[in-house]
C-alpha positions in Angstrom: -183.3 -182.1 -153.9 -182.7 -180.5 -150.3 -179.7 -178.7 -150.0 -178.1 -181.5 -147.4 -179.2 -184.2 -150.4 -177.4 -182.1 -152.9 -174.0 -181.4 -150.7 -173.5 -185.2 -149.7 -173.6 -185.9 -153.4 -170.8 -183.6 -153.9 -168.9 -184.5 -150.5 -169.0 -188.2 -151.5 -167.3 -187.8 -154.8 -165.0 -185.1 -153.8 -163.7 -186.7 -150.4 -162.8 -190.0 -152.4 -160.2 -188.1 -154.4 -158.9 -185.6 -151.3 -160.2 -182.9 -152.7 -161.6 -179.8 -150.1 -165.2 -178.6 -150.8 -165.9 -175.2 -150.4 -169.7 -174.5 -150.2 -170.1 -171.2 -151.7 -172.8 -169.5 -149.8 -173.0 -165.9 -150.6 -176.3 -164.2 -151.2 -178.2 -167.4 -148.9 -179.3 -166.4 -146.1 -177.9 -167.7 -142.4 -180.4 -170.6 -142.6 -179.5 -172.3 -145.8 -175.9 -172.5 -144.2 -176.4 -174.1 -141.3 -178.8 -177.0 -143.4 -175.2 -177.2 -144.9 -173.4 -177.4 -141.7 -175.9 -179.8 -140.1 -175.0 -182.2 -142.9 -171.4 -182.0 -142.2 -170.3 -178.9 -144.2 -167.7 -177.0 -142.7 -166.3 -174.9 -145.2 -167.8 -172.0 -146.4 -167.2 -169.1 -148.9 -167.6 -165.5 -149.2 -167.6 -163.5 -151.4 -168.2 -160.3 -149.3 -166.3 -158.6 -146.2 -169.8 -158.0 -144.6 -171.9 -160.9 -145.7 -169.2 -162.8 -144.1 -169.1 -161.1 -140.8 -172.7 -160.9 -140.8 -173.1 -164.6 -141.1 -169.9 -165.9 -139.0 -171.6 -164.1 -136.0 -174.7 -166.0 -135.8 -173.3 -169.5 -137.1 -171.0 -172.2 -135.1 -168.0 -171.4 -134.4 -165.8 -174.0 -135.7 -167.0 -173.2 -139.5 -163.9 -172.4 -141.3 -164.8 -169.4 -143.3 -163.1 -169.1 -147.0 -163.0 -165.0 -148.4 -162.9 -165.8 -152.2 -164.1 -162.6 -153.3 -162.2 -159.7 -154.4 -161.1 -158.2 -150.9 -160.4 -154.1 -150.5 -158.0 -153.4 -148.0 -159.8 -151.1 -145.7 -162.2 -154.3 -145.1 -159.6 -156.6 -143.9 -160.2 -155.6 -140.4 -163.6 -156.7 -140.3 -162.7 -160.4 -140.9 -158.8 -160.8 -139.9 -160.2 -162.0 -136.2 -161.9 -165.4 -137.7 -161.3 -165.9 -141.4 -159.4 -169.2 -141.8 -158.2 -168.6 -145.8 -158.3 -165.6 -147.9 -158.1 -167.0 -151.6 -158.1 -163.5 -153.3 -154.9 -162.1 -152.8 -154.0 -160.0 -155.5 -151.4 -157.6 -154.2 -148.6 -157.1 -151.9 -150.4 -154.0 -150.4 -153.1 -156.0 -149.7 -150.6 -159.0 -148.1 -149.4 -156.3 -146.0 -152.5 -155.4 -144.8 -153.3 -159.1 -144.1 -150.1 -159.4 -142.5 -151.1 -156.2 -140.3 -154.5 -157.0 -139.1 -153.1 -160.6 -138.3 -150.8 -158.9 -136.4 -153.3 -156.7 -134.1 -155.6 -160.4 -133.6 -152.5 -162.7 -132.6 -153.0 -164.6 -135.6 -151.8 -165.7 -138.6 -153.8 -166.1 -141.0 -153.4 -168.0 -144.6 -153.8 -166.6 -148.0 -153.8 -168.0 -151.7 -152.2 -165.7 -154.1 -155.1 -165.3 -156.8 -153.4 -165.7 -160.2 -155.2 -164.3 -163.4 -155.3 -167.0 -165.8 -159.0 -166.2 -167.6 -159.0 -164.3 -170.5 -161.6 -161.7 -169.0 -160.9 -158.0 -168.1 -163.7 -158.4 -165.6 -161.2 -161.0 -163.5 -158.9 -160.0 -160.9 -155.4 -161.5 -160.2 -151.8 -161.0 -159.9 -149.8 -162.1 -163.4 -147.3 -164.9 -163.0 -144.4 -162.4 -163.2 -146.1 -160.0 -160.7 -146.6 -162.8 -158.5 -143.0 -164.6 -158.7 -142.0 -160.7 -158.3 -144.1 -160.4 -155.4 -142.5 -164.1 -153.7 -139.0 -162.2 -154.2 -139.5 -158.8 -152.7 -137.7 -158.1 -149.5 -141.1 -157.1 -148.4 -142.7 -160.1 -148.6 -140.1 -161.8 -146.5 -140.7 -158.9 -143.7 -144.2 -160.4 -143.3 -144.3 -163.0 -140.4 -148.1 -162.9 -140.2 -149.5 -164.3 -143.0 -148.7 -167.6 -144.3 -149.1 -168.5 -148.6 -150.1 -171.8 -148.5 -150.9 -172.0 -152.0 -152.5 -170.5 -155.4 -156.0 -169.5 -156.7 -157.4 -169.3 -160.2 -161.1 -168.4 -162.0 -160.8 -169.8 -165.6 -162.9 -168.3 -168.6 -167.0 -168.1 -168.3 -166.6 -170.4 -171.7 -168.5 -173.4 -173.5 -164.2 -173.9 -174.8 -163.2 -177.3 -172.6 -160.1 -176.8 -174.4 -159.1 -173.3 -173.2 -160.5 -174.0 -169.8 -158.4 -177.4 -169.5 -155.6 -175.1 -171.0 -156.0 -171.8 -168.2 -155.8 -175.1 -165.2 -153.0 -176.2 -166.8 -150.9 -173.5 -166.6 -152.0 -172.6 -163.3 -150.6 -175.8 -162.0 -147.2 -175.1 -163.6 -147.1 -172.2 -162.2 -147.6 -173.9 -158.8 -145.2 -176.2 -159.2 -142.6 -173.6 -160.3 -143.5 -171.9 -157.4 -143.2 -174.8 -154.9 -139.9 -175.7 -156.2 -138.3 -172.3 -156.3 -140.1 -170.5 -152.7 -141.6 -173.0 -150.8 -139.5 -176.4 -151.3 -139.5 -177.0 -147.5 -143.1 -176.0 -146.7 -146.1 -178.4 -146.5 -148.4 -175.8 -146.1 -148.1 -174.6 -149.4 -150.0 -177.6 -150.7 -153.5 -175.9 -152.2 -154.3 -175.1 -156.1 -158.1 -173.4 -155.8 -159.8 -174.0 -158.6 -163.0 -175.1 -160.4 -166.3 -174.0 -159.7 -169.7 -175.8 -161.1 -169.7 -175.6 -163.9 -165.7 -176.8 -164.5 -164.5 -178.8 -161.5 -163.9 -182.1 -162.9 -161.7 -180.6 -165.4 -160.3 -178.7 -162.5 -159.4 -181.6 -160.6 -158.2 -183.4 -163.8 -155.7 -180.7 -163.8 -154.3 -180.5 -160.1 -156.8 -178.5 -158.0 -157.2 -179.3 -154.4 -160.1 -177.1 -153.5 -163.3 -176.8 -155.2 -165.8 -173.7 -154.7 -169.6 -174.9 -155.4 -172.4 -172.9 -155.0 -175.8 -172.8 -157.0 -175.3 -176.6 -157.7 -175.8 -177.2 -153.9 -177.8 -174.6 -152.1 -180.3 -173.5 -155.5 -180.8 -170.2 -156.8 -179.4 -167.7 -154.5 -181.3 -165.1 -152.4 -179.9 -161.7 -153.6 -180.2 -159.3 -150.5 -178.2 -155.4 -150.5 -174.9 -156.1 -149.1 -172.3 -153.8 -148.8 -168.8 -155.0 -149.9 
């Protein structure tokens, strides 16, 4: 199947129950994205600072570009002009980065707190408590150029359905605590990011609001040297 074939597939089940697709395109080359966005993709992710920048400068401009990699903080400069979401934030130094380079580009731009709920040392992610610790800090409230409009998570690489189910499940209490106690009068903290390929329905099952699908729509990818 052509990539377009394979993404309507997924658009048509996805857009049924409200859920936001986000076609993972790192390591495909410029070309494969814009089959995507010629059959009605808007909504891409990254995975690296200079893949994305690369890419964002020779594709349409209205694509809403999605950093879901783990993001350094000397790189946010390179993508704080145009990146719609940044899904990986894991730290309040990196927030106040964010909130800086926002600052210099007149913008502000949206972040999802990435939460570590996998039981991997390979995953990054604040803890809840470093995260509800984070939402308190006086900080935190000092930064009028970023906005949280919700949370991320990557469950376990596991064959488990139970423990995956389980890792979803807490991330969306954890939301919900967090809406209640920070963000009671905010709409725009509305988005649980979670589920990939491989786990999205139970994803959705659970609460998630954005998917991130890759290698099930554009095929294997095209590895190529980037730098982070």
């Amino acid at each position: 199947m052509s990539i377009a074939d394979n993404l309507l597939k997924y658009k048509s089940e996805l857009e049924e129950q409200g859920i936001k697709l986000v076609a993972v395109s790192k390591h495909q080359p410029a070309e494969a994205v814009l089959e995507a966005y010629n059959a009605g993709q808007r909504v891409f992710g990254e995975n690296l600072v200079q893949e994305m920048a690369d890419k964002q400068a020779q594709l349409p401009s209205d694509i809403e570009w999605h950093l879901i990699g783990h993001l350094q903080t000397n790189k946010v400069k390179y993508i704080a002009p145009f990146v719609k979401l940044i899904e990986s934030v894991d730290s309040l130094k990196l927030l106040k980065e964010i909130n800086k380079q926002a600052l210099k580009n007149n913008r502000v731009i949206d972040c999802l707190l990435q939460i570590y709920i996998a039981d991997e040392d390979t995953k990054f992610g604040l803890g809840f408590d470093e995260a509800i610790e984070l939402l308190r800090s006086d900080e935190f409230q000092e930064l009028k150029n970023i906005r949280i409009t919700g949370l991320m998570g990557i469950a376990t690489n596991t064959a488990l359905e139970g423990q995956t189910k389980a890792e979803f499940q807490e991330l969306k209490v954890l939301f919900d605590g967090i809406k209640v106690s920070f963000f009671r009068k905010e709409e725009s903290f509305k988005e649980i990011s979670m589920g990939m390929s491989s786990d999205y329905k139970l994803a959705i099952e659970q609460g998630s609001t954005m998917v991130r699908i890759g290698s099930n729509i554009f095929g294997k990818r095209v590895i190529k040297h980037w730098k982070a």
